[in-house]
C-alpha positions as CSV (number, residue, x, y, z in Angstrom):
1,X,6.5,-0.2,-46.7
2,X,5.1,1.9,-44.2
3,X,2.2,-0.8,-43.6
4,X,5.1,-3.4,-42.6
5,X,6.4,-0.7,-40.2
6,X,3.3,-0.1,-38.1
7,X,4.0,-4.4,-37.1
8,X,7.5,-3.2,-35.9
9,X,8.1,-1.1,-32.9
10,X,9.3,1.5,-33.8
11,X,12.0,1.7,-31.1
12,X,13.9,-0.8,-33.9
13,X,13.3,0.6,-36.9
14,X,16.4,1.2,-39.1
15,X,16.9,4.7,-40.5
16,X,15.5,3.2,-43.6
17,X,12.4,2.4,-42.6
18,X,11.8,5.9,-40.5
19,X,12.7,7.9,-44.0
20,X,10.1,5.7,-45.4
21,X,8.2,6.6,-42.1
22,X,8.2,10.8,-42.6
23,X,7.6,10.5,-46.1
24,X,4.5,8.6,-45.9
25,X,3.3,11.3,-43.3
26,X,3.9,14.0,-46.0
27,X,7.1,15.2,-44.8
28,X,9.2,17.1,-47.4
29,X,11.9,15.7,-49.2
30,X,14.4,18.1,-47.6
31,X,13.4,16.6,-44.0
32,X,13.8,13.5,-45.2
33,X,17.0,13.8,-46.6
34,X,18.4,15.5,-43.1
35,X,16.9,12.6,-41.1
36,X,18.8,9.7,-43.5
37,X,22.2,12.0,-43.6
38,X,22.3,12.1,-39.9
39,X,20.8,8.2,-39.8
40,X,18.6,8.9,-37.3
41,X,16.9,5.5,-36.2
42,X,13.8,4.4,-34.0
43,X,15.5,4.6,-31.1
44,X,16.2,8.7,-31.3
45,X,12.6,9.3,-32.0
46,X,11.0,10.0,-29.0
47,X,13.9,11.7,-26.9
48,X,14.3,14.1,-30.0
49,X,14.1,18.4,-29.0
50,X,13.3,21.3,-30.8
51,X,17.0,21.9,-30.7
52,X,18.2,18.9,-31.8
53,X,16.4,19.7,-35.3
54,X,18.0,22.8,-35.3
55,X,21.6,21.2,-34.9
56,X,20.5,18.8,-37.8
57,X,19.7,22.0,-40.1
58,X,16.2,22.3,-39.4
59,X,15.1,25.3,-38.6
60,X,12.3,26.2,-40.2
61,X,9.8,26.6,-37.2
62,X,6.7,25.2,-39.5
63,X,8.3,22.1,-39.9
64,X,10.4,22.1,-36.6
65,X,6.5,21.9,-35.3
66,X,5.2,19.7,-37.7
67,X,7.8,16.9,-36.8
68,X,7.5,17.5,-33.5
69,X,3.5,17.1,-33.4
70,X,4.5,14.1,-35.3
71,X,6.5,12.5,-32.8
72,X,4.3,13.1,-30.3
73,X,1.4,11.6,-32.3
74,X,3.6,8.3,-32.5
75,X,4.6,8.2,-28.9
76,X,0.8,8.3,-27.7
77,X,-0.2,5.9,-30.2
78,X,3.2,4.0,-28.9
79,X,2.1,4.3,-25.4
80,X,-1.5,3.1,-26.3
81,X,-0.5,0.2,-28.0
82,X,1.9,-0.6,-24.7
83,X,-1.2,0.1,-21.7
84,X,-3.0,-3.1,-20.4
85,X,-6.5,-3.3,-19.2
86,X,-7.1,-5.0,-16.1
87,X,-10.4,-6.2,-15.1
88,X,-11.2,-5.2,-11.4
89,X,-14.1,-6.4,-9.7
90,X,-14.2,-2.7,-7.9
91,X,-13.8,-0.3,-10.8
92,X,-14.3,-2.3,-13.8
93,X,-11.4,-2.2,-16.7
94,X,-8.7,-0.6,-15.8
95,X,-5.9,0.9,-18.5
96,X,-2.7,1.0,-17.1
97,X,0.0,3.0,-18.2
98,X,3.1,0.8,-20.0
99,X,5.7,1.9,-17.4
100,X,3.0,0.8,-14.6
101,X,2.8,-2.7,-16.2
102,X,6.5,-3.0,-16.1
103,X,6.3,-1.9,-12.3
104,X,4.0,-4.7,-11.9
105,X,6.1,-7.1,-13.6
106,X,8.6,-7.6,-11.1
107,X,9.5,-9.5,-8.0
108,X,9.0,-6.5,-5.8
109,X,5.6,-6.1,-6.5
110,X,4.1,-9.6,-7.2
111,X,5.2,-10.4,-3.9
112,X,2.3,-8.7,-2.8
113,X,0.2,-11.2,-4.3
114,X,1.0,-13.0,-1.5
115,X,0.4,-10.7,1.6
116,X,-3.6,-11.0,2.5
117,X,-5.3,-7.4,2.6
118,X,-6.9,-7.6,5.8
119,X,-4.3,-10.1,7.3
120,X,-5.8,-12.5,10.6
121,X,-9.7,-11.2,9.0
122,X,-9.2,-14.3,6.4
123,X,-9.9,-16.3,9.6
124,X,-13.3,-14.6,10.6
125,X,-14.2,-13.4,6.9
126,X,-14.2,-16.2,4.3
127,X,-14.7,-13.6,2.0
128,X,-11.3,-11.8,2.9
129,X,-9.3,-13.2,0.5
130,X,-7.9,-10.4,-1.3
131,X,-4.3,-9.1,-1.6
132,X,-2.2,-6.0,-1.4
133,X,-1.7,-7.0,-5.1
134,X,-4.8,-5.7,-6.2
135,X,-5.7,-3.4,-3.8
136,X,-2.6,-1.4,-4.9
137,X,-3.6,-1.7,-8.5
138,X,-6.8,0.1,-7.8
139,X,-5.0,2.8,-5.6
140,X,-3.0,3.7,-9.0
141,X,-6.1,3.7,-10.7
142,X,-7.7,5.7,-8.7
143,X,-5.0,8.1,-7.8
144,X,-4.8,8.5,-11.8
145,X,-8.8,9.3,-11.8
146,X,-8.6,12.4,-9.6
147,X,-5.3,14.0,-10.6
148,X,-6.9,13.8,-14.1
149,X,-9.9,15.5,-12.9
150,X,-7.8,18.1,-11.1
151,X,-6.0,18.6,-14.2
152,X,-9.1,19.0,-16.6
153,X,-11.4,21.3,-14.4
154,X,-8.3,23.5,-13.6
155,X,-6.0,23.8,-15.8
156,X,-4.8,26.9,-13.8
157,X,-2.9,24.3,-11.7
158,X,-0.5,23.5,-14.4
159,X,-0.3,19.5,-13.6
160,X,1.7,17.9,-16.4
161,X,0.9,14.6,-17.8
162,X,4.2,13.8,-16.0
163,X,2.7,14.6,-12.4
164,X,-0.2,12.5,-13.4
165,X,2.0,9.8,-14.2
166,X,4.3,10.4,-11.1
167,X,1.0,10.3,-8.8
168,X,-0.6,6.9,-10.8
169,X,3.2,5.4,-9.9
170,X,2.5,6.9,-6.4
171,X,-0.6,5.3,-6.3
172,X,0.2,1.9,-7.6
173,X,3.7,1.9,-5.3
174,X,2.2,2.8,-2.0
175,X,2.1,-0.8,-0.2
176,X,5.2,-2.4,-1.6
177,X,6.1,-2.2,2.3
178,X,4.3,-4.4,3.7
179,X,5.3,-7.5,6.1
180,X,3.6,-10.4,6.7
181,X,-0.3,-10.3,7.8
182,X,0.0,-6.6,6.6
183,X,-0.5,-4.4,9.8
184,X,0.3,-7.0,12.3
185,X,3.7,-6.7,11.3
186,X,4.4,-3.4,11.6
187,X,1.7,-2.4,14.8
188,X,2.6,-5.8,16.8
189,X,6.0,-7.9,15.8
190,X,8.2,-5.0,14.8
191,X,6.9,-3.2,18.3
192,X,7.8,-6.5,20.3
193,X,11.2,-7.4,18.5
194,X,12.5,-3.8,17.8
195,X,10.9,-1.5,20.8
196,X,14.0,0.8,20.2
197,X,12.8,1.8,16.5
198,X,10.2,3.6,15.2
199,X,9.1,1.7,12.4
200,X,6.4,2.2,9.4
201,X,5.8,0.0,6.5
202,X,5.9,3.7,4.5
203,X,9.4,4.0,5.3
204,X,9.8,-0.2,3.4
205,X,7.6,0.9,0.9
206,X,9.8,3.7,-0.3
207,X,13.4,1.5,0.1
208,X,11.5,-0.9,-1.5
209,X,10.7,1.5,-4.2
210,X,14.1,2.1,-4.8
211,X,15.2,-1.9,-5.1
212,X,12.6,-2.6,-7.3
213,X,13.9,0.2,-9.8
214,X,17.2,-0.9,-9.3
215,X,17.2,-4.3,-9.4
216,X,14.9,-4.6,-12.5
217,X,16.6,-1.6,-14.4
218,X,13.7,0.7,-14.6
219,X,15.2,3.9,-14.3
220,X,16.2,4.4,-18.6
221,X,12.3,3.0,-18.6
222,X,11.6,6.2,-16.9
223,X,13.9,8.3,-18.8
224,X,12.1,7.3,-21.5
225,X,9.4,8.5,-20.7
226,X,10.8,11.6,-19.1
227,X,10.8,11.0,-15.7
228,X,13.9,11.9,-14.1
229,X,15.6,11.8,-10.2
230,X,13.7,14.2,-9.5
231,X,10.2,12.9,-10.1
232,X,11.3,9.8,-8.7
233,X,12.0,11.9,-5.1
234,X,8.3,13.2,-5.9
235,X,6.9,9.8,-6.2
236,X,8.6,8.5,-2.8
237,X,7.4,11.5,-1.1
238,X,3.8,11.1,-2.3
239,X,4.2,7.0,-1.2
240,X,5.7,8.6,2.9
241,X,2.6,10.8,2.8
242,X,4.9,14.0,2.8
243,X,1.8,15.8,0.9
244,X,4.7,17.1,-1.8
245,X,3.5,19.9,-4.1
246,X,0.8,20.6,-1.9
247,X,-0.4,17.1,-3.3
248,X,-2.1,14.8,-1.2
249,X,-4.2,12.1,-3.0
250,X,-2.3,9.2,-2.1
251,X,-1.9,9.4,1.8
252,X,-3.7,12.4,3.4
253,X,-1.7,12.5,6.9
254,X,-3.7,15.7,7.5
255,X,-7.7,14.6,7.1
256,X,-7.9,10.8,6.0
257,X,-9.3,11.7,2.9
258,X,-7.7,9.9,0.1
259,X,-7.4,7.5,-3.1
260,X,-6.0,4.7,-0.3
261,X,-8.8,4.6,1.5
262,X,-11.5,4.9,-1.2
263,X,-10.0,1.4,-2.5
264,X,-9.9,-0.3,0.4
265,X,-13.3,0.8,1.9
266,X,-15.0,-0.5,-1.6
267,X,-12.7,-3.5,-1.9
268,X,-13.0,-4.2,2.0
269,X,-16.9,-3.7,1.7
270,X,-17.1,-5.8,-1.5
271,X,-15.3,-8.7,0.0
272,X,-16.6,-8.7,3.5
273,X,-20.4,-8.3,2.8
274,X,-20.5,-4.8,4.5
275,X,-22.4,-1.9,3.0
276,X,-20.5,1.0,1.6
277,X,-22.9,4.2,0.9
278,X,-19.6,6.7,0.1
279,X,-19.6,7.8,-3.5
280,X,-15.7,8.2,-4.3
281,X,-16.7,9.3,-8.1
282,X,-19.2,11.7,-7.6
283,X,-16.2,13.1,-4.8
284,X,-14.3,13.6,-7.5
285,X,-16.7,15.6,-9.5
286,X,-16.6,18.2,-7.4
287,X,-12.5,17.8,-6.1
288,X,-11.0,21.2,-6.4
289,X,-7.6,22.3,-5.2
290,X,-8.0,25.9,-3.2
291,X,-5.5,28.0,-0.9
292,X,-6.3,27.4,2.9
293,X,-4.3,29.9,5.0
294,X,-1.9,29.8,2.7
295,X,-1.6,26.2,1.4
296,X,-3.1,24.7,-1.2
297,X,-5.0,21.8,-0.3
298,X,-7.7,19.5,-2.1
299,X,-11.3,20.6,-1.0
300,X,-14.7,20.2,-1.9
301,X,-18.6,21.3,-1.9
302,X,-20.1,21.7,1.2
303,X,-23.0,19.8,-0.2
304,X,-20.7,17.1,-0.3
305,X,-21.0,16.8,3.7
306,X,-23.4,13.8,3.7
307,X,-21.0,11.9,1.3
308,X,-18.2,12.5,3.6
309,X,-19.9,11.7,6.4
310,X,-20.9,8.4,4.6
311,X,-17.1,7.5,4.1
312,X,-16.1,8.3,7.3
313,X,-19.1,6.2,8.8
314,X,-17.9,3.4,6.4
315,X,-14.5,3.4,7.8
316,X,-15.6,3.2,11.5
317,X,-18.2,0.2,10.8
318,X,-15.0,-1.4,9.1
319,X,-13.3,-1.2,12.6
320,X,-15.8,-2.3,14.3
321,X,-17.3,-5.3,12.4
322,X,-14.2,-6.6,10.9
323,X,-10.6,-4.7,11.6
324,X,-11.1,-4.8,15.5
325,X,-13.4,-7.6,15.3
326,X,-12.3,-9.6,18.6
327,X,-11.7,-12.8,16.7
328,X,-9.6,-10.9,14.1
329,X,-7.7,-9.6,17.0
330,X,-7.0,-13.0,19.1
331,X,-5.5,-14.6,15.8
332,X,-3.5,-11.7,14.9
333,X,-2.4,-11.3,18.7
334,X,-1.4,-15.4,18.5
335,X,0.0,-15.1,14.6
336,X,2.4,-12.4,16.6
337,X,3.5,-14.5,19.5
338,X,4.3,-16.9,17.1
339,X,6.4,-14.6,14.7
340,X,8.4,-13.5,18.0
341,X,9.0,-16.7,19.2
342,X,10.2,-17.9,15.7
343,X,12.6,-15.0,15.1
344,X,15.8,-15.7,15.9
345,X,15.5,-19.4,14.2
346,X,13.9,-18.5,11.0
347,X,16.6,-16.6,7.8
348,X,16.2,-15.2,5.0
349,X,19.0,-14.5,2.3
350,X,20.1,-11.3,2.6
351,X,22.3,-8.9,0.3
352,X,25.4,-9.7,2.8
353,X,24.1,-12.3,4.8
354,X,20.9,-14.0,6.3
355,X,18.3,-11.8,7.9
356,X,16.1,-12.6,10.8
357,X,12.3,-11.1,10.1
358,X,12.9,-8.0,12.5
359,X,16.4,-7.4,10.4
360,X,14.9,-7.7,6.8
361,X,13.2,-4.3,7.5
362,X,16.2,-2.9,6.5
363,X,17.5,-5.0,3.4
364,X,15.1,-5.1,0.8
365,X,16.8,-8.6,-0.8
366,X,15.2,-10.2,2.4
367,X,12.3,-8.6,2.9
368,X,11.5,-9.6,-0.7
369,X,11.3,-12.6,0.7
370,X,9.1,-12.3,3.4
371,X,5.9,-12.6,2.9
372,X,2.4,-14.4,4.8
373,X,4.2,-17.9,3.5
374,X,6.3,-17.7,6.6
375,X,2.7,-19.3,8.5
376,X,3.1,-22.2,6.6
377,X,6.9,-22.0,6.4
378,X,6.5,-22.7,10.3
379,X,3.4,-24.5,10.2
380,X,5.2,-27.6,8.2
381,X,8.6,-27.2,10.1
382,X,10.2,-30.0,11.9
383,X,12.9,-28.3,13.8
384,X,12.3,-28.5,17.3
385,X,13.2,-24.3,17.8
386,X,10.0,-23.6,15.9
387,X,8.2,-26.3,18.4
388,X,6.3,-23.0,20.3
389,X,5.5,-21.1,17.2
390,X,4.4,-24.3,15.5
391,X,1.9,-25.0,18.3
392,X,0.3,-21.9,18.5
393,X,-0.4,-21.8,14.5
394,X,-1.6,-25.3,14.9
395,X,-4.0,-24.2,17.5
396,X,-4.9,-21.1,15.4
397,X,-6.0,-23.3,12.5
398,X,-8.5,-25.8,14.8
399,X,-9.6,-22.9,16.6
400,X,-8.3,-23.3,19.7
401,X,-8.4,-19.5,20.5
402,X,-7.8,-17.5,23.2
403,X,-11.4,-16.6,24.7
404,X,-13.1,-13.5,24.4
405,X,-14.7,-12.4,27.9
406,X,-15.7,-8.9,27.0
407,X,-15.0,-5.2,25.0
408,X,-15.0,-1.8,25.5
409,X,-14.1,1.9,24.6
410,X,-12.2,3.9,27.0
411,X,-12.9,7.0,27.7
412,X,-9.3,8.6,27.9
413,X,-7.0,8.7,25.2
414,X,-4.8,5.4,25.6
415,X,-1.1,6.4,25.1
416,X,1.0,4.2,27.6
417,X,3.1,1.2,25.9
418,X,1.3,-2.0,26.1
419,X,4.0,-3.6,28.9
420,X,3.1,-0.6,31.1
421,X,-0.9,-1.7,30.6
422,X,0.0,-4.9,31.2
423,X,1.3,-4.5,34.4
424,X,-0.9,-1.8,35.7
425,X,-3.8,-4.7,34.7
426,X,-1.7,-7.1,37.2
427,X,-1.0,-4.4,39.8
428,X,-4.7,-3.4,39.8
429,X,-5.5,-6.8,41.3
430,X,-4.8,-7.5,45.3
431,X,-5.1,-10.8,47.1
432,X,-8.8,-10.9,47.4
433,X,-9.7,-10.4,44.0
434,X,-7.5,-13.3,42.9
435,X,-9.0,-15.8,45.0
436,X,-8.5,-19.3,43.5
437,X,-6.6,-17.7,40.7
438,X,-3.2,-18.8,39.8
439,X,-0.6,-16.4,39.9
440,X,-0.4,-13.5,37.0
441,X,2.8,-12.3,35.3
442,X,3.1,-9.6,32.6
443,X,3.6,-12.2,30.3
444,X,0.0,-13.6,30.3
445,X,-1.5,-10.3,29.5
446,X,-1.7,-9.1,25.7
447,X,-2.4,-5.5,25.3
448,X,-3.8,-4.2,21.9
449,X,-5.0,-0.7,20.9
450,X,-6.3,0.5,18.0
451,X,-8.2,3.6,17.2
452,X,-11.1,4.5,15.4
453,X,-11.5,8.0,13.5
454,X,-14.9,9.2,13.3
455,X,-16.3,12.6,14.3
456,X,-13.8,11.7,17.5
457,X,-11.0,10.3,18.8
458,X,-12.2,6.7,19.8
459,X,-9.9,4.4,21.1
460,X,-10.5,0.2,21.2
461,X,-8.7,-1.6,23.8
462,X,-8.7,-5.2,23.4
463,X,-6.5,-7.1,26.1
464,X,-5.8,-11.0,25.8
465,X,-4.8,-12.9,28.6
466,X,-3.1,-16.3,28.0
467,X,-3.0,-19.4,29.4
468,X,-3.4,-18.8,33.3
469,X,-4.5,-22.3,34.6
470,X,-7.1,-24.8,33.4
471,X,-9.2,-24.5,35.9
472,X,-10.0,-20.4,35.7
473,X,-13.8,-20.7,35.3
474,X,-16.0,-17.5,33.6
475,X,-16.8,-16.3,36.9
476,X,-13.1,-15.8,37.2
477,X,-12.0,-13.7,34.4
478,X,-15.3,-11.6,35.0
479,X,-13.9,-10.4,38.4
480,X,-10.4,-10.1,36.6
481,X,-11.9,-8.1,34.0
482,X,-13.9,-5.5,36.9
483,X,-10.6,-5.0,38.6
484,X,-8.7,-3.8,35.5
485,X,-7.8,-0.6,35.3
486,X,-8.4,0.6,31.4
487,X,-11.3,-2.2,30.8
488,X,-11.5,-3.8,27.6
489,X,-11.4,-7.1,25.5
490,X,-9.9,-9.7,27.7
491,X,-8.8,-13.1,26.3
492,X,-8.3,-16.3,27.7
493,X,-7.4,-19.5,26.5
494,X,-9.0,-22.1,28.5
């Protein structure tokens, strides 16, 4: 009998059949007898307490332990039986945790299957085909890898399996924000259509969080496995990058120097042909968590300099050969313009009512919905609204780009919004500089800036100028681009 149960789960078995259970472990009759007299069933196993033996009659502490080590035994073995293995091409098979796969399992998260990692890059970098989908399976992973190592070398700390398992969640939940294109959407099209918010795809990634527990009836899967409201507050915190606990492995706002980054450096690397010298494991070898004036906070040798050093340098060659690469930048700055200009024609269904893309921010039914789809929902459109936006994406896909005339770093920290650039740019031009130049209006001048962390502040400010007459020649945009004030990429389309 008890061979027939071991097929079962044993969340079903009848009282029966976990009588037959105990006394095939060696339990005594006694216990057993207890166990059918109160008909305790499958389904009671796991969430029974010390105390609730002792309410039953058993009080024996011998035994009380011996069940209880029992139990335990059967809800690893349970869990083991439950975990996936994912093969990554990054870190090899991965074992997931049974409430992770679940996670993954659901509409909320498989729509990141469908939101491209490095978003306009695809268009530069064949290779840049990944998703958010399995860079945020790695992030779990990884986020699971050091919290474990935390928890073995210093057991001092006191992390729980349960904080492990809150920070792997962390970990695997930490993108579920994301729009469209990734960081376009929240650096360029939310900017544009919402200039009086302050928007981050954190803040979607932890509403989204919420949906995807409520709307797929996770949260007795967590109680089961002992994870209450309040781990779920810990979770959401360690997804905003609120360093909770004195934790911060999932989204260091403090030094950069986390289980995001390490994933998307090797993934980034991996898929774009760049090399990537920084050695995330043997980091975590020597990971310890010690009290800096005052606060605990995740340190390590300082033999490990060169490695750091090595990750940060990996990071800025990322900027500079592929996340500001000037191509990457045109086609994100023209995805945009088409986005904005497709706004207030394009719904999605909402929880009360349809939701323009800047609206679904805020209703996580819509923003379900949204995803890097919407370029080919306008691409193939008919209506004559979507006519503009249509026309640019067109042009995006035979490569009729805005022209790159030139790039540079600024010296001064860039901090002005990029309508004030825009218009210094124009004002910075008199009469005899325009020459034969057609009249420019803010609206022909795209301002981007991004910024580069290395052992400084460095800021990139690409600027793309639109279609300002057919006939500006190179000559041209050269003496636009001396006159400017903050100098940088301009972009023309010819």
């Amino acid at each position: 009998m008890a061979l027939q149960m071991t097929k079962k789960p044993h969340g079903s078995w009848s009282s029966a059949e976990v009588s037959d259970f105990l006394q095939g472990k060696g339990l005594s009759e006694t216990v057993v007898r207890v166990f059918k007299e109160h008909k305790i069933e499958g389904r009671h196993l796991l969430k029974m307490t010390q105390q609730d033996l002792t309410d039953m009659g058993i009080k024996a502490v011998g035994e009380q332990k011996d069940i209880l080590q029992l139990l335990k035994a059967l809800q690893d073995q349970t869990q083991r039986n439950q975990e996936k293995v994912f093969n990554d091409p990054i870190h090899g098979h991965i074992e997931l945790h049974p409430l992770m796969v679940k996670i993954i399992d659901t509409p909320q998260f498989q729509r990141l299957r469908y939101i491209k990692q490095l978003g306009g890059a695809y268009y530069v970098f064949p290779g840049a085909a990944h998703n958010r989908f399995e860079h945020s399976i790695g992030v779990g992973h990884l986020a699971g890898e050091l919290v474990e190592t935390l928890q073995k070398k210093q057991p001092e700390l006191d992390i729980t399996d349960k904080d492990v398992l809150c920070i792997k969640i962390a970990g695997l939940c930490h993108d579920l924000g994301h729009g469209p294109f990734s960081h376009m959407f929240d650096r360029h099209f939310i900017p544009k259509k919402r200039p009086d918010i302050k928007w981050k795809h954190e803040q979607a990634s932890v509403a989204m969080f919420d949906h995807l527990l409520n709307e797929n009836a996770l949260r007795p899967e967590f109680e089961r496995f002992e994870l209450m409201e309040e781990d779920t507050v810990f979770i959401k915190e360690q997804i905003a990058g609120l360093m909770a606990k004195d934790s911060s492995i999932v989204a260091n706002k403090r030094n950069g120097i986390d289980v995001d980054k390490w994933d998307y450096f090797a993934r980034d690397c991996y898929c774009l042909g760049i090399p990537n010298n920084f050695d995330m494991k043997r980091y975590m070898k020597f990971a310890r968590v010690i009290p800096v004036n005052d606060r605990k906070q995740i340190c390590t040798r300082d033999k490990e300099v060169a490695n750091l050093y090595e990750m940060f340098h990996t990071r800025s060659s990322l900027h500079r050969s592929a996340y500001q690469h000037k191509t990457t930048k045109v086609i994100e700055l023209m995805v945009c313009e088409a986005l904005v200009k497709a706004d207030d024609h394009l719904l999605f269904p909402g929880k009360d009512r349809p939701m323009k893309m800047s609206e679904a921010i805020y209703d996580m039914h819509a923003y379900t919905r949204l995803t890097d789809y919407v370029f080919h929902q306008i691409l193939l459109s008919t209506e004559p609204e979507l006519e503009e936006s249509r026309k640019l994406l067109q042009a995006v896909e035979r490569r009729e780009l805005y022209k790159c005339i030139g790039q540079t770093q600024p010296s001064i920290e860039i901090s002005k919004q990029t309508p004030v650039l825009a218009q210094e740019i124009i004002s910075s031009l008199d009469e005899d500089d325009l020459g034969d130049l057609p009249r420019i209006t803010v609206d022909d001048i795209l301002v981007d800036v991004g910024h580069i962390f290395h052992t400084a502040n460095i800021n990139l400010l690409p600027i793309s100028c639109r279609a300002i007459g057919s006939g500006l020649t190179y000559q041209a945009m050269a003496r636009l681009l001396n006159n400017l004030i903050y100098t940088g990429t301009v972009v023309c389309k010819l």
